[in-house]
N, C-alpha and C positions, 0 to 999 in steps of 0.2 A: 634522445628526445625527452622533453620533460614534460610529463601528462597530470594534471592535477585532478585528484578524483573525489566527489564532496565525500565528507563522512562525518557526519554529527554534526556540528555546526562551523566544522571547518575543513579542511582536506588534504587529503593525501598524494604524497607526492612519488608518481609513478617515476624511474628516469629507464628508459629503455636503449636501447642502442637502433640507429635505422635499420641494420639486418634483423633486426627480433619484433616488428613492430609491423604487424600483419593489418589489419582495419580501425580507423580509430572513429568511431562512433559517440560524439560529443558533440550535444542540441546546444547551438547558442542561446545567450539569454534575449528575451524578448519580450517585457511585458508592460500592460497595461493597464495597468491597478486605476487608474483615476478615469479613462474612459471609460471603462467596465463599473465603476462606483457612480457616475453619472446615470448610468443603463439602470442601475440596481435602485439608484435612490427611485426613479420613475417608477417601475416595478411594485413599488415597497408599499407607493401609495395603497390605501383601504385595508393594509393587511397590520393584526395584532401584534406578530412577532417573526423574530428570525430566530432560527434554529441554527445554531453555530456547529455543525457536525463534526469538525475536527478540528486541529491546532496544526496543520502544514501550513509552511510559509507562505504559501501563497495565498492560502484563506484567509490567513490573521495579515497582510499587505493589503489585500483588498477589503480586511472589514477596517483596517487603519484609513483609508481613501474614504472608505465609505461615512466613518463616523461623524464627519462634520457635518450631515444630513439628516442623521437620524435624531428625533426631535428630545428634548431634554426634558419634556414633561412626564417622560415614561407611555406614550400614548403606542408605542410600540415596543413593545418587549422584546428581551436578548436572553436566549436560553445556550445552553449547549452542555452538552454530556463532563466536560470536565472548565467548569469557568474559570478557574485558579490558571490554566494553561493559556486561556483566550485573553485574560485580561493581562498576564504579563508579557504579552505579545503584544497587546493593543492599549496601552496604559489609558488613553482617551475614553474607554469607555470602564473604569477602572468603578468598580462598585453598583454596576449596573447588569452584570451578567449571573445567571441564577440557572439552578439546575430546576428541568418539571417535575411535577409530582410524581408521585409513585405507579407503576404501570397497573391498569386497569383491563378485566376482560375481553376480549371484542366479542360483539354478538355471533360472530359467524364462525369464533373457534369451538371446536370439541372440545367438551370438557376443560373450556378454557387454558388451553395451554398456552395459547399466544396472546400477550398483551400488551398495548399500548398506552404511555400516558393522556388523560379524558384531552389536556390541552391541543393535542396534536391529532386527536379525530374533530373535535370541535369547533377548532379555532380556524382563524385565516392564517397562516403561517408562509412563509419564505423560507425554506430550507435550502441550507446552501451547503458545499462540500467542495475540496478537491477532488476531482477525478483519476485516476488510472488503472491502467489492463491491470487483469486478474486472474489466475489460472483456473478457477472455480467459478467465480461470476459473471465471466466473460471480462467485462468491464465494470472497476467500482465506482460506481455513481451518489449524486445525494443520494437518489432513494435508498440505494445500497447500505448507503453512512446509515440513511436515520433507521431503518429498519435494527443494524448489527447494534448502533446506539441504543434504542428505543423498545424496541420488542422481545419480549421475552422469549427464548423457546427459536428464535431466528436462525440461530448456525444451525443447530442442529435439523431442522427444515431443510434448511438449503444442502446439507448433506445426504438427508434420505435422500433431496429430489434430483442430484446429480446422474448425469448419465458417464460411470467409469471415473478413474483417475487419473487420466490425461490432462493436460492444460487444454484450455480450449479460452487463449486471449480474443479477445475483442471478439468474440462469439454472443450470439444470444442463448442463454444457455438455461436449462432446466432448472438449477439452481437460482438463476438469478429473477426468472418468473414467479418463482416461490416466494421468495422473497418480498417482492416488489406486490404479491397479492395481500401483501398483510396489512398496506395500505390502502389497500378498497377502500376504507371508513373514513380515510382524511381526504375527504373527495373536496374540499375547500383549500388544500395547500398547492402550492408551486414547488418543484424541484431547481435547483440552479446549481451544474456539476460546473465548477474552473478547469479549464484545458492549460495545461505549461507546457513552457517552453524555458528550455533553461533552469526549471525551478520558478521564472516567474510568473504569474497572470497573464495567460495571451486572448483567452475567449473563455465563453461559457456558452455551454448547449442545455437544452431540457431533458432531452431522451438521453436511450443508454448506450451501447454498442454500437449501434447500426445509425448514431449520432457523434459517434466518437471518431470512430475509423476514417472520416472523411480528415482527421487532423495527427494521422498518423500514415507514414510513408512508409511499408514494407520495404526492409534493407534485404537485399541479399545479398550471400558471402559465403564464397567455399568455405567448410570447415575450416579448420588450423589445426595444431597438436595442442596448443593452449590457449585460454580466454581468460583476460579479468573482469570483475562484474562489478560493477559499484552501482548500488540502490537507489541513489540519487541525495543521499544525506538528509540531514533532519527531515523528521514528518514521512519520513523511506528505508532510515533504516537503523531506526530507536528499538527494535528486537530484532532475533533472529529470525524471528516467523516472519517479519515484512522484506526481510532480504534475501530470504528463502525461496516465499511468492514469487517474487518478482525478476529472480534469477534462472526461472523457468523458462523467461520468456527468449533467453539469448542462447541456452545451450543447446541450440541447432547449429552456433558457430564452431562448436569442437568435434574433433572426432570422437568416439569413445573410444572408452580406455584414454582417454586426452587430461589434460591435467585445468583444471576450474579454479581460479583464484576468487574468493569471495571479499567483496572489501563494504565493511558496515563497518559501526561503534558499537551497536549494540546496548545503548546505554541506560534502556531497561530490561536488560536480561535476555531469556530463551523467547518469552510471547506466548504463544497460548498455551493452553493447560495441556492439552495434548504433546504439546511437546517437550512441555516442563515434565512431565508425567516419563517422555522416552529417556530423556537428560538423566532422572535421577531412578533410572531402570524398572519404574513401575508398571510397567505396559507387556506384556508375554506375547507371543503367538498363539499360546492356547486363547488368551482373553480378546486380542481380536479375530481367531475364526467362530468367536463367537457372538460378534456384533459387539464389542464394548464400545461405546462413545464416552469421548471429551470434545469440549470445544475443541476445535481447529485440528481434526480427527485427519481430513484433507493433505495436512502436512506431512504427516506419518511417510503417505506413497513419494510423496513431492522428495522427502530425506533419503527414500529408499532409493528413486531414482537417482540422486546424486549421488549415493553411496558405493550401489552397482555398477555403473556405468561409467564413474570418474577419477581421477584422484582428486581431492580436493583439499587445496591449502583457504584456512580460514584468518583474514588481517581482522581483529574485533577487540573489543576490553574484554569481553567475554573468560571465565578460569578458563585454563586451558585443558582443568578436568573435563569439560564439558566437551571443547571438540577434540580431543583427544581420545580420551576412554569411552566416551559416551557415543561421541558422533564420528567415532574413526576419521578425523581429519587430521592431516597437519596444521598445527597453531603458529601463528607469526604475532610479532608486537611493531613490526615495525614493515614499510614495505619494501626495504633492501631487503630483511628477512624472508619477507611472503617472496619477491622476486627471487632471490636464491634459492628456495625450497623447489620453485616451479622449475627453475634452469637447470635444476641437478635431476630432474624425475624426468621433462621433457626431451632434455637435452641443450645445450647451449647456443646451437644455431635454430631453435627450434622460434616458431613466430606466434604472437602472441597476435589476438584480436581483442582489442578495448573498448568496452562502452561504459560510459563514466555516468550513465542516467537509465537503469536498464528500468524504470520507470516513465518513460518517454520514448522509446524504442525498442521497435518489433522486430522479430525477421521477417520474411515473406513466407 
């Protein structure tokens, strides 16, 4: 059977035999970018600007729908954390999108350590984001974007205010209360998270988790002796910290000691500093029992867990120094090779279970 699995802006191609092809967990596409852009243009009225929080396809499909509405005088502004990304996505609004000012205090932080740009406590804004589970935030939401976008001092919040290193998807979670309190002062914005299906546009909600869940179906599924994982491709799994996260959400389908196939590109590197930091062996034991922080600090147990508990073959551009020596993986460049590696450690009748969007699918 031939399984295509996104990875960067194209994908890969699984071929399994029907004996070794244990669950195949693959969201159809379904979306709705121009009904949803009808929704939005309404919405939009009264408000200064949209806050472009990320560059997944399906934000930058729906700000393409969207643009023939948004007015040409500039009477509504186009912000977004990296506009170089937005606009070669959405060429229509090509010289019209600008990064905010510089982050400024909020009154209610100590000693100022969290700050916001003035536009986005002050202004009317539309903040918009793709959504998906997160093993830290429960679920990542616009608020989520503009916060980790916007706020200084944000991850590492959201890490003191964690309860343990468990994943805890589609939960409401301590972390992500944290988070989402640094927007008290933008009490004049809207949130707008896009729900996918397939990768493409199928809805959008305001709240977070306990908004989300209702467009997510708990699979369940005996274990296996092995699983492949794929992120969901561009805007899912451009690092390894985003195919890391999200690869959490599915390893309740192996047994441990079971063998993990990881399938991203990779095509900005490791991802956060924490785990650039593990990669190029900076990180000790002595220095986190003793509280050291980097961003994306969370990752660390997330690695550890897959380390422990699995074997894992990694398909990515990524050197192979990296999961080899660094992250004890096996490295593949190709997925004949990633499937080989997995059939010789599992064994060759052994059945694999597949999800080709582990950004769109939960277990139960």
């Amino acid at each position: 059977m031939e399984i295509w699995v996104p990875y960067g802006d194209v994908e890969s191609l699984l071929t399994l035999q029907a004996e070794n092809l244990g669950e195949l967990f693959d969201v159809a596409p379904d979306g709705h970018a121009e009904e949803l852009a009808l929704i939005l243009k309404e919405r939009v009225r009264g408000f200064g600007r949209i806050l472009i929080c990320d560059s997944k396809p399906a934000t930058l499909k729906l700000m393409k729908a969207l643009a023939p509405h948004i007015p040409q005088d500039g009477t509504i502004k186009l912000n977004a954390p990296s506009p170089k990304s937005v606009e070669e996505g959405v060429p229509e609004i090509k010289g019209r999108v600008t990064k905010l000012s510089p982050p400024t205090a909020l009154a209610r932080a100590e000693g100022g350590e969290h700050k916001l740009p003035p536009e986005l406590i002050q202004g009317k804004n539309l903040v918009l984001a793709t959504g998906q589970p997160d093993p830290l935030y429960g679920f990542s939401d616009a608020r989520v974007a503009a916060t980790l976008s916007y706020a200084t001092g944000a991850r590492k919040l959201a890490y003191d205010s964690r309860e343990g290193d468990a994943p805890a998807f589609l939960q409401e979670t301590k972390a992500y209360a944290a988070l989402t309190s640094l927007l008290e002062s933008a009490r004049e914005s809207i949130y707008v998270t896009i729900i996918t299906k397939g990768g493409q546009p199928f809805s959008m909600i305001d709240g977070g988790a306990k908004d989300a869940s209702g467009h997510y179906v708990p699979q369940t599924v005996s274990p296996a002796k092995g699983i492949a994982i794929g992120a969901g491709g561009r805007g899912y799994d451009d690092t390894f910290s985003q195919l890391l996260r999200l690869s959490m959400g599915a390893l309740g389908a192996v047994r441990k000691g079971g063998d993990v196939l990881l399938i991203g590109e990779c095509r900005e590197g490791i991802g956060s500093e924490a785990l650039q930091m593990q990669a190029q062996g900076r990180i000790s034991e002595a220095s986190l029992r003793r509280g050291f922080y980097a961003d994306g600090m969370e990752e660390i147990a997330y690695l550890s867990r897959l380390k422990e508990n699995f074997s894992v073959t990694l398909l990515s551009s990524l050197p192979d120094l990296y999961a080899t020596s660094r992250f004890r993986f096996k490295a593949a460049k190709s997925a004949g090779e990633a499937l080989q590696k997995v059939f010789s450690s599992a064994g060759r009748g052994a059945k694999l279970h597949v999800f080709t969007r582990a950004s769109e699918t939960l277990l139960a």
